[in-house]
C-alpha positions in Angstrom: 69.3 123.7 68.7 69.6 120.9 65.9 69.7 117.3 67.0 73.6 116.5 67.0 73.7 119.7 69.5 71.2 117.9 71.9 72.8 115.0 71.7 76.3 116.3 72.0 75.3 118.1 75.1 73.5 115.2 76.5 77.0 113.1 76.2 78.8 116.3 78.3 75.5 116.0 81.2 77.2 113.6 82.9 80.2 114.9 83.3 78.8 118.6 84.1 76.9 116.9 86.7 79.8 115.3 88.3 82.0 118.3 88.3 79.2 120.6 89.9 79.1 117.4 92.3 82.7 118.2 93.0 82.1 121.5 93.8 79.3 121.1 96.1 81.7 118.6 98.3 84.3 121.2 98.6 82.3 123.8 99.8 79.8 122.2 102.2 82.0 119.3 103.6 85.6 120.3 103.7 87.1 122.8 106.2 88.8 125.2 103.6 86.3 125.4 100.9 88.2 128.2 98.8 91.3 125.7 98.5 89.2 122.9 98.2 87.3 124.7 94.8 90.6 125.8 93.3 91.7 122.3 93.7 88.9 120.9 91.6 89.5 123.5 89.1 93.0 122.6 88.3 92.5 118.8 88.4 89.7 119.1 86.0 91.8 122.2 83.7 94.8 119.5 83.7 92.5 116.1 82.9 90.9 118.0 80.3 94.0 119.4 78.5 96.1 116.4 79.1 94.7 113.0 78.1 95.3 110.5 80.7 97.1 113.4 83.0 94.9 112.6 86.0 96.8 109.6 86.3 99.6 110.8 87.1 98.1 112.5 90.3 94.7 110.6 91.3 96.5 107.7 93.3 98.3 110.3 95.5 94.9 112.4 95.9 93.5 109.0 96.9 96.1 107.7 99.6 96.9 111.5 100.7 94.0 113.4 100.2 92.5 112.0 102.9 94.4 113.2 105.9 92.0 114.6 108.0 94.3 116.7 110.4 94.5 119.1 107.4 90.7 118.6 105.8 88.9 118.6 109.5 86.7 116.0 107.9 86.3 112.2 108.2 83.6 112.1 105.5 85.0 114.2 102.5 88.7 114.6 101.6 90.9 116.9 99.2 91.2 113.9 97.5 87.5 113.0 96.6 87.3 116.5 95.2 90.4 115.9 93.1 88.9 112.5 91.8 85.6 113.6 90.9 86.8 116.9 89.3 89.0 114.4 86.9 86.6 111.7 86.1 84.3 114.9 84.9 86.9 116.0 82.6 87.1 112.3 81.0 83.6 112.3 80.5 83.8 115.5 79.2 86.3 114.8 76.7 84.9 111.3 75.4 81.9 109.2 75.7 82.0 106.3 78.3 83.3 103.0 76.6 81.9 99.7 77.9 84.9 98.2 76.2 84.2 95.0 78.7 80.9 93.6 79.1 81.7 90.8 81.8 84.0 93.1 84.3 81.4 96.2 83.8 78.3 93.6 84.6 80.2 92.7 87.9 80.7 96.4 88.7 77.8 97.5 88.0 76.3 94.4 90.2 78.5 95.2 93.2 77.4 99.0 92.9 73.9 98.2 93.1 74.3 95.6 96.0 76.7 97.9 98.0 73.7 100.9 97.3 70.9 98.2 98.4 73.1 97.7 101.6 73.8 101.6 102.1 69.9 102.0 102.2 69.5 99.0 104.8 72.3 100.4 106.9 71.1 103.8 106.9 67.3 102.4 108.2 69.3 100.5 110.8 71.7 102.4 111.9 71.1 105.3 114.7 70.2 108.6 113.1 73.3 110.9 113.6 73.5 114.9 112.4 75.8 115.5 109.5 78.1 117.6 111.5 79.1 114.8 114.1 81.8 112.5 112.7 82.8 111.4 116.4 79.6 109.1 115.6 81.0 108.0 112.5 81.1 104.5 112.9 77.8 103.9 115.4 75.6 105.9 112.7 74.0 106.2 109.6 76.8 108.0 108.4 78.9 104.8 108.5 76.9 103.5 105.5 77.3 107.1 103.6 80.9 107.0 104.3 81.2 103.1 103.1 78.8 103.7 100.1 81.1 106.6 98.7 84.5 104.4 98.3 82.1 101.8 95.9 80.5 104.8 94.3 83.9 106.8 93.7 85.7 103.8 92.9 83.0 103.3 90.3 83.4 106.5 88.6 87.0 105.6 88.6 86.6 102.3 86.3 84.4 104.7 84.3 87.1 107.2 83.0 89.4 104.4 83.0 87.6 102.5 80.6 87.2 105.1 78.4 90.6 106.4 78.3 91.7 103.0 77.8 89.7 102.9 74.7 91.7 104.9 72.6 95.1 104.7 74.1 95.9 101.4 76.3 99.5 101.9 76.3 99.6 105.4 77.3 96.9 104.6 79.4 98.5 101.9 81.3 102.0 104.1 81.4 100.9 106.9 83.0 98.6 104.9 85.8 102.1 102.9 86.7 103.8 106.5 86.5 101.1 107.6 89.3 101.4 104.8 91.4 104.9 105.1 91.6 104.9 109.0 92.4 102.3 108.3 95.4 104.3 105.3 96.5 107.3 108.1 97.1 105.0 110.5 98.6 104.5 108.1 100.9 107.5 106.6 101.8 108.8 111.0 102.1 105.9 111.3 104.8 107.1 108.2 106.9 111.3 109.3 106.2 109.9 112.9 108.1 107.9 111.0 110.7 110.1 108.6 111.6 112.9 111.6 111.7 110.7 112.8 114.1 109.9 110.4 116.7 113.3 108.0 117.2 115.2 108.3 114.2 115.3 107.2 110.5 117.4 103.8 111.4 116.8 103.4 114.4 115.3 100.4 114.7 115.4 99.0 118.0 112.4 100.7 119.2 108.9 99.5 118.7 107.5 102.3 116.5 104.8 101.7 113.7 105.0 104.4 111.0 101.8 105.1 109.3 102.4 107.8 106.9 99.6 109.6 105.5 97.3 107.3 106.7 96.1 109.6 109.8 92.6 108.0 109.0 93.5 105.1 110.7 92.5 105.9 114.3 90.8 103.2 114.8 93.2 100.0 113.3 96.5 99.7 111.7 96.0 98.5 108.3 95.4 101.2 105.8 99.1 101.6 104.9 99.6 97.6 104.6 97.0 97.7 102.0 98.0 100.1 100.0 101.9 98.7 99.9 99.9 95.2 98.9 98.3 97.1 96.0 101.3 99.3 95.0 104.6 96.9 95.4 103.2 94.7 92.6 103.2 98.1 89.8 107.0 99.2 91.4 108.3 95.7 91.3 106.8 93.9 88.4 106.6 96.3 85.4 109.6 95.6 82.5 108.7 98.3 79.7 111.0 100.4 78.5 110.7 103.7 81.1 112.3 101.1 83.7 114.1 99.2 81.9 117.1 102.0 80.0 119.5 103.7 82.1 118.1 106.6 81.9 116.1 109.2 84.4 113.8 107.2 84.5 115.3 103.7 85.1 117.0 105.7 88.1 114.0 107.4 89.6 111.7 104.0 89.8 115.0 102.8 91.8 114.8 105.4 94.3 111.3 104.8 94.5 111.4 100.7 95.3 114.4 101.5 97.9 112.8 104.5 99.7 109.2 102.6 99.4 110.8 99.3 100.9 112.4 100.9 103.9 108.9 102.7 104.3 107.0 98.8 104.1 109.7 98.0 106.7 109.3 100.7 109.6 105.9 100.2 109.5 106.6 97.1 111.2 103.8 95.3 110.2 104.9 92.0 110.2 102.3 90.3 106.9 103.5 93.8 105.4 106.8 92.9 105.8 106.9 89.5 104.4 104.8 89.8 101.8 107.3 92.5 100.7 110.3 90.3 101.1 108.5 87.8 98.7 107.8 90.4 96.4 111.5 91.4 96.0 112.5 87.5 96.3 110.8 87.3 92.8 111.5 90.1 91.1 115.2 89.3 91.8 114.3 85.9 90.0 112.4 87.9 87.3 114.7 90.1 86.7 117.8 87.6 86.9 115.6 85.3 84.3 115.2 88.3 82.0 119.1 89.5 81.8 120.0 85.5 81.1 117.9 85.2 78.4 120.0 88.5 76.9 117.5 91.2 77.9 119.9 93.2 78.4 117.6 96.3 79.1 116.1 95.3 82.3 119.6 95.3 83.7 118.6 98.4 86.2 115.2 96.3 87.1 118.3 93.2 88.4 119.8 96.1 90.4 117.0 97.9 91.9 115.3 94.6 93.0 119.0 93.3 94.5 119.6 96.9 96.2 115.7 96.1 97.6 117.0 92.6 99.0 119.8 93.8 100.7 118.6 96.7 102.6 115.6 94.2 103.8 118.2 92.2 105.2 120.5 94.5 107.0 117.7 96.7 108.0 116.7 93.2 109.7 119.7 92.3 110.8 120.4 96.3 112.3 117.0 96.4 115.1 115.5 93.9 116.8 112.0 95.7 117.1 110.3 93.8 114.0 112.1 90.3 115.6 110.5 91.0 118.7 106.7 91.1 116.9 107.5 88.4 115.0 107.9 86.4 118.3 104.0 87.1 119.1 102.8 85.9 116.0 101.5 83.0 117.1 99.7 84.4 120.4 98.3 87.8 118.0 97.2 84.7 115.6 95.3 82.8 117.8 93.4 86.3 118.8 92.8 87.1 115.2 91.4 83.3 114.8 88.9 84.0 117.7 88.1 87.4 116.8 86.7 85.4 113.6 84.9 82.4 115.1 83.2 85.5 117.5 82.2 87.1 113.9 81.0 83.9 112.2 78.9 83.1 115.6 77.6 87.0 115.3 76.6 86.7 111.3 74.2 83.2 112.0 71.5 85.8 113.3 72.2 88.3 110.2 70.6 87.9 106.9 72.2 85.2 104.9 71.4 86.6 101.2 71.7 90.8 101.7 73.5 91.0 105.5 72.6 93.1 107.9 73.4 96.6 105.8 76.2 98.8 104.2 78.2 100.5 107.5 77.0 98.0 110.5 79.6 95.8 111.6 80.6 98.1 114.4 77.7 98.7 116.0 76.5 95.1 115.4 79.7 93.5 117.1 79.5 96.1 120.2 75.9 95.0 120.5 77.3 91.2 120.5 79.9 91.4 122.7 77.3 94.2 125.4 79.1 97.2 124.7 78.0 100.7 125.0 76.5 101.7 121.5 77.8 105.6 122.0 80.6 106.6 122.6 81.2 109.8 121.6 78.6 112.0 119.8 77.8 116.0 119.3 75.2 116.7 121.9 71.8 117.4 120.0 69.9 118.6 123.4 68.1 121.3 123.2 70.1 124.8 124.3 73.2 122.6 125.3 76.2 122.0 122.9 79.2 120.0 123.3 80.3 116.4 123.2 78.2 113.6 124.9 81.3 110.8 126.3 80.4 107.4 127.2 83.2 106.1 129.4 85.3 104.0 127.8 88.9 102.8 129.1 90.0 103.1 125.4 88.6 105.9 123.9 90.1 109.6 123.3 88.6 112.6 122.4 91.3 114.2 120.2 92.8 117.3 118.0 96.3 117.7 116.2 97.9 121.1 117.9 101.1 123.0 117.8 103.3 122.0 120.6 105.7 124.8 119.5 102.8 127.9 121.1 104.5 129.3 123.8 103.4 128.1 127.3 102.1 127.8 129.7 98.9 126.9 128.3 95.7 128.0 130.0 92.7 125.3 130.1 89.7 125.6 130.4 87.1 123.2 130.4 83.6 123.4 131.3 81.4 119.9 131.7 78.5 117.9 133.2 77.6 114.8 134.3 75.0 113.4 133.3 73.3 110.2 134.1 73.2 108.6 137.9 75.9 109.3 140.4 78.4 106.6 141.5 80.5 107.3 144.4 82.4 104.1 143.3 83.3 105.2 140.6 82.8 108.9 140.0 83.1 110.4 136.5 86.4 112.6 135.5 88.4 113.7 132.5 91.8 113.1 132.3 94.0 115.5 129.9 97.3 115.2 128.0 99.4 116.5 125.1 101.4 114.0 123.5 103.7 113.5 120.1 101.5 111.0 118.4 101.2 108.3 115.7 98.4 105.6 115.2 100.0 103.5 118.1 102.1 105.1 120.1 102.4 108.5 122.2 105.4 109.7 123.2 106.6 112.2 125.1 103.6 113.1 126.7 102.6 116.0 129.4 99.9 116.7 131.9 98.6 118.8 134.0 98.7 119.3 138.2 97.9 115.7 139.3 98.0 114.1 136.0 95.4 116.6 134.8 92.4 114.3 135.8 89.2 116.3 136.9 87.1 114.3 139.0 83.5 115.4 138.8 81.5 116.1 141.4 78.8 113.8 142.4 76.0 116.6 142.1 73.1 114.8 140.3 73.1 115.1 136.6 73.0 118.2 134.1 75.2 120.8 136.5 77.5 122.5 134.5 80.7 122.8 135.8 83.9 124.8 134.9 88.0 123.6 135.7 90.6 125.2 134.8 94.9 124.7 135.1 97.6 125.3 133.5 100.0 122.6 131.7 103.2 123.3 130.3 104.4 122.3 126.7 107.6 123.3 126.5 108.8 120.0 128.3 107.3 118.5 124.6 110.1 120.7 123.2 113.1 119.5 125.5 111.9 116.0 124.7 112.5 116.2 120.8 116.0 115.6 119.0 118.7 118.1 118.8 119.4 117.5 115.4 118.7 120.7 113.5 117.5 119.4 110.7 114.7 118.1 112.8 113.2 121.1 114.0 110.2 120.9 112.1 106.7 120.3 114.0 105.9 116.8 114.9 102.3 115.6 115.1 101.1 116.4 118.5 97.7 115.8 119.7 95.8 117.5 122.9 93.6 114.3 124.4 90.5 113.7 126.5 89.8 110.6 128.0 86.5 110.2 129.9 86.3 107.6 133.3 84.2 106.0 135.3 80.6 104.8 135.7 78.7 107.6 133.6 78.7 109.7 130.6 80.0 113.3 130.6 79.0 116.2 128.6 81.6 118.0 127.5 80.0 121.7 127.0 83.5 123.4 125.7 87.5 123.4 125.8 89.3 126.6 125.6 92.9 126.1 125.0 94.9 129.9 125.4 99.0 129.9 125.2 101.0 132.9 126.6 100.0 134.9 124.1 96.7 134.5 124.4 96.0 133.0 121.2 93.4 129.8 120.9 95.4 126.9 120.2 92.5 124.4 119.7 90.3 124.9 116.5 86.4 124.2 117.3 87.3 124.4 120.7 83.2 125.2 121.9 82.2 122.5 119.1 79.9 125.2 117.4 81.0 123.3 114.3 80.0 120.0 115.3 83.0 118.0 115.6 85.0 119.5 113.1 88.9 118.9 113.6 88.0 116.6 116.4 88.2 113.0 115.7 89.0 109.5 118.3 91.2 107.5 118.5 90.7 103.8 120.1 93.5 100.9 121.1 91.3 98.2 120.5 90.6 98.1 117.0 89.3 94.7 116.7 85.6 96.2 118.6 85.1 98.1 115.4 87.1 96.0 112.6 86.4 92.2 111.3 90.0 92.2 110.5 88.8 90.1 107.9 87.5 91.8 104.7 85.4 88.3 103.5 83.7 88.6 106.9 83.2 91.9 107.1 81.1 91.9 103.8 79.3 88.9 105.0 78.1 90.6 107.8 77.2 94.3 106.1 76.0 92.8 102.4 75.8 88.8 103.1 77.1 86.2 100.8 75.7 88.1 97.6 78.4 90.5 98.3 80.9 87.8 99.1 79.8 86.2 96.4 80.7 89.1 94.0 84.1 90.1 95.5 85.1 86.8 94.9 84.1 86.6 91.2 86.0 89.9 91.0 89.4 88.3 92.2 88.8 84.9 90.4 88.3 87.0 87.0 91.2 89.3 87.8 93.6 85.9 88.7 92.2 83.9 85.6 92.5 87.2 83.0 96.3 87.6 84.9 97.2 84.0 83.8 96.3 84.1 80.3 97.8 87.7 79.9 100.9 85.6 81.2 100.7 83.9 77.5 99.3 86.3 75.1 101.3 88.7 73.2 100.3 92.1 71.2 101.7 93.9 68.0 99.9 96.5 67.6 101.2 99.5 68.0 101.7 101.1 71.7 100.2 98.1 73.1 102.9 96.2 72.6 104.0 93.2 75.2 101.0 95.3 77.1 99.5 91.9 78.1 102.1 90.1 79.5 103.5 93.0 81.7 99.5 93.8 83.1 99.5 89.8 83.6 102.7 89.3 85.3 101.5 92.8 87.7 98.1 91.2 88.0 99.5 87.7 89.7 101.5 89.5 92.5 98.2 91.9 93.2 96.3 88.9 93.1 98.7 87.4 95.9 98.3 91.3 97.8 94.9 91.2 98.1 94.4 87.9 99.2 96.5 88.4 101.6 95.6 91.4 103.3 91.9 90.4 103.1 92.3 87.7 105.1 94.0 89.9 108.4 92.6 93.0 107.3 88.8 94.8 106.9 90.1 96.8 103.7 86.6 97.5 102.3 85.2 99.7 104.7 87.7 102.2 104.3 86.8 104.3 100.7 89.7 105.1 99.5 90.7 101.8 99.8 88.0 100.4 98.0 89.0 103.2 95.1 92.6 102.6 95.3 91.5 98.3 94.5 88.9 99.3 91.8 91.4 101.3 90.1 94.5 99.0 90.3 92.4 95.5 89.5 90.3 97.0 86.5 93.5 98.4 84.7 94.6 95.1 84.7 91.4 92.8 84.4 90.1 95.2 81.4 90.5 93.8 78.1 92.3 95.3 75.5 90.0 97.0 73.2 90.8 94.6 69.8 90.4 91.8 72.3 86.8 92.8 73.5 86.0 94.0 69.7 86.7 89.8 68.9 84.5 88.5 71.5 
């Protein structure tokens, strides 16, 4: 082998390493290995045939990959094996380009800071087996799990900077393309749950739609961040795929109509208004544009007015968002004290590096005397199961198939463990309920409201219940319509009470058939397909993504998220003023400026009322969308 063959193949090692990375997440970590290989094979077949393909699919592997009740997995998602099977067909293709000394510096500094805090939080956290995401957040796998969305989001701005080398235009065209196609997956997913539940305008009922974002068991602000980073590319881009009457014109249409009355049945009300500013001023943008005789973003005028009036008479139509807006000011003054708890929490925490990567809910139960385990996958010697900490708030859960025939038969067989209480004795309460992050509905239990009070025998007896509970009133609870016959998320819950914990040794679900409804149901796979959910979400989220870093990497980390979005507002500005003639990166500037402002004005806002940053796909989903638009172009960098 001559030199140029060494070297060529050197230049391919990295991205052979990250697709056999790929590889080895979908068959150890993901529930359905085989589909999770083919996937990585046909995202990194596509990426490597067509140059800048994976753009058009990687924002919806990010935002929809990651539904858990079809992966099993909290840790590793569909999507993570899409992503890192396409950034190894860019680096495959072409060698990285650090077309952007500044921004890569800054990355490069917040990946070794966020990897200096993963390594703290993993030496301070509790030591948790790979196999028990119940623990997730009270563990060392908290820091893993936070570590991958800076790591992933990384490899993103890799392959984005070197596609953007040799074709910004296309580049830039076929990331907005993405964004818009995962912004209407979306907004399809909340259409069909909302169909489900009360109705797809009815709006009278209190009923928070979440979409794909079934990771959010424990807080109700993954889908408000990603509308804060998407509106900005549906609302705010002028080239000429938007602007013609055309297919295209008319799709991105559909999309900011469908994606609006998605923002609004979420009924979160910063969501909501921040998305009624947005279309405010890209009616004025628009309007501005077709006076000065730019007569091609004339469908851009109508989509945005289309946008305004469905906001208002989907306002005007249901009181439910007017009645949340009448707490804001009580939910306000809890969210203000939630912070001044935090900020009295981080004076004990390292000022400089924080306390480490993944620790901020197991460092705020510790402040405020909680228990620091709640649920975890019983590592005793001889004895499976779950170990449940009573907690009012706190249920064991698994997405099921309401439409098995019934009765079901359960079975559940338990100990308790700890010192007995005959105050209050430990039990299990048991339900199946249509489900969503904040609401169940429809729900059914068992004789006596299924609760099983256990016997005060000491600790460690195993004991065995069993009942029957019948489903089928789930089914008589449902619509009639017949085009909404299809299955609604339903979950089977477990709710642990009183004084001590319970061990949980197995649940066996059987429907008339005799066919095992739940999946894992004697947990010989760890927690697989089991996950929590909690009401109180402010005992495990800051809320507050400038605290939150504060408290996992200290003001180092604050200190580089903020240069982040100062470079990422000051680069939008003076894109604002610059123009381009060269070739497809024509007016390229101006549009990424004009995007950049309003995602600038996202970010800040949902920061500031929402954690964000411990959530990786999140983090990805921001890398990607603020380094397509802080990047320089390359005959920009090539001057400075």
């Amino acid at each position: 082998m001559n030199d140029s063959h060494l070297a060529m193949a050197l230049r391919r090692l990295p991205g052979i390493t990250v697709f056999v990375s790929a590889l080895v997440m979908a068959r150890f970590h993901l529930s359905s290995p085989g589909i999770a290989v083919g996937i990585a094979f046909v995202a990194f077949s596509l990426c490597l045939a067509v140059r800048s393909g994976w753009l058009w699919i990687v924002p919806t592997a990010i935002v929809a990959g990651s539904m858990y009740p079809v992966t099993g997995s909290l840790l590793v998602s569909f999507g993570d094996v899409f992503v890192v099977a396409a950034v190894a067909s860019v680096l495959l293709r072409g060698r990285f380009a650090q077309i952007d000394r500044p921004l890569c510096g800054l990355l490069i500094a917040l990946l070794i800071v966020s990897g200096v805090g993963a390594v703290r939080g993993w030496i301070s956290l509790p030591e948790s087996r790979w196999d028990d995401q119940l623990n997730l957040y009270l563990s060392q796998l908290n820091a893993a799990s936070q570590f991958k969305g800076y790591l992933m989001g990384t490899l993103l701005a890799a392959a984005f900077f070197t596609e953007f080398r040799g074709s910004p235009g296309l580049t830039w065209n076929r990331l907005v393309q993405g964004i818009r196609i995962s912004a209407l997956v979306v907004a399809i997913i909340v259409l069909i749950e909302r169909s489900f539940a009360y109705g797809v305008f009815e709006f009278s009922t209190q009923f928070r739609a979440t979409g794909p974002c079934t990771s959010m068991h424990i807080g109700g602000q993954h889908i408000d961040g990603y509308w804060a980073l998407a509106l900005p590319f549906l609302l705010f881009v002028g080239r000429k795929d938007v602007g013609h009457v055309g297919w295209r014109g008319a799709f991105n249409t559909v999309v900011q109509v469908v994606s609006i009355y998605a923002i609004f049945v979420t009924m979160s009300r910063s969501t909501v208004a921040l998305a009624a500013g947005f279309v405010l001023a890209s009616v004025v943008v628009h309007t501005w544009a077709w006076i000065s005789n730019r007569m091609t973003k004339r469908v851009g005028l109508v989509g945005a007015s289309v946008m305004a009036m469905l906001l208002v008479a989907m306002w005007f139509a249901g009181g439910a968002v007017k009645r949340r807006y009448e707490t804001t000011r009580a939910d306000l003054q809890v969210r203000i004290d939630h912070m001044k708890e935090i900020v009295v929490m981080s004076s004990d925490i390292d000022p400089f590096l924080g306390r480490g990567l993944g620790t901020y809910p197991l460092e705020h139960r510790r402040h405020r005397g909680l228990s620091e385990s709640l649920l975890r996958v019983s590592g005793d010697a001889g004895q499976g199961g779950i170990v449940a900490q009573p907690d009012p708030r706190i249920y064991l859960e698994q997405f099921v198939d309401p439409n098995r025939p019934g009765p079901w038969d359960v079975q559940l067989r338990y100990a308790p463990l700890g010192n007995a209480s005959d105050d209050h004795p430990a039990s299990w309460a048991l339900m199946v309920c249509h489900k969503t992050l904040l609401q169940s509905y429809g729900c059914v239990r068992g004789p006596g409201g299924a609760t099983i009070v256990a016997p005060m025998v000491g600790s460690g007896g195993l004991m065995e219940t069993r009942f029957e509970i019948d489903v089928s009133q789930l089914r008589q609870r449902r619509h009639e319509r017949r085009w909404d016959q299809a299955i609604p998320p339903t979950t089977l819950s477990l709710i642990a009470h009183g004084s001590r914990p319970l061990r949980l040794d197995s649940i066996d679900v059987v429907d008339a058939d005799g066919e095992a409804v739940l999946r894992n149901g004697d947990f010989a796979q760890g927690s697989r397909w089991w996950y929590f959910t909690g009401g109180d979400h402010l005992v495990w989220r800051a809320k507050n993504a400038w605290l939150h870093t504060r408290v996992e990497l200290g003001w180092t980390g604050v200190l580089l998220w903020l240069a982040l979005t100062v470079l990422l507002g000051w680069r939008s500005l003076k894109m604002l003023r610059s123009t381009n003639d060269a070739g497809d990166a024509a007016e390229l500037n101006p549009e990424r400026g004009k995007v950049g402002i309003f995602l600038l004005v996202g970010w800040i806002s949902m920061s500031l009322f929402g954690t964000l940053l411990d959530t990786p796909w999140i983090v990805q989903s921001l890398y990607l969308t603020s380094v397509a638009i802080t990047v320089k172009l390359p005959q920009d960098a090539a001057d400075t």
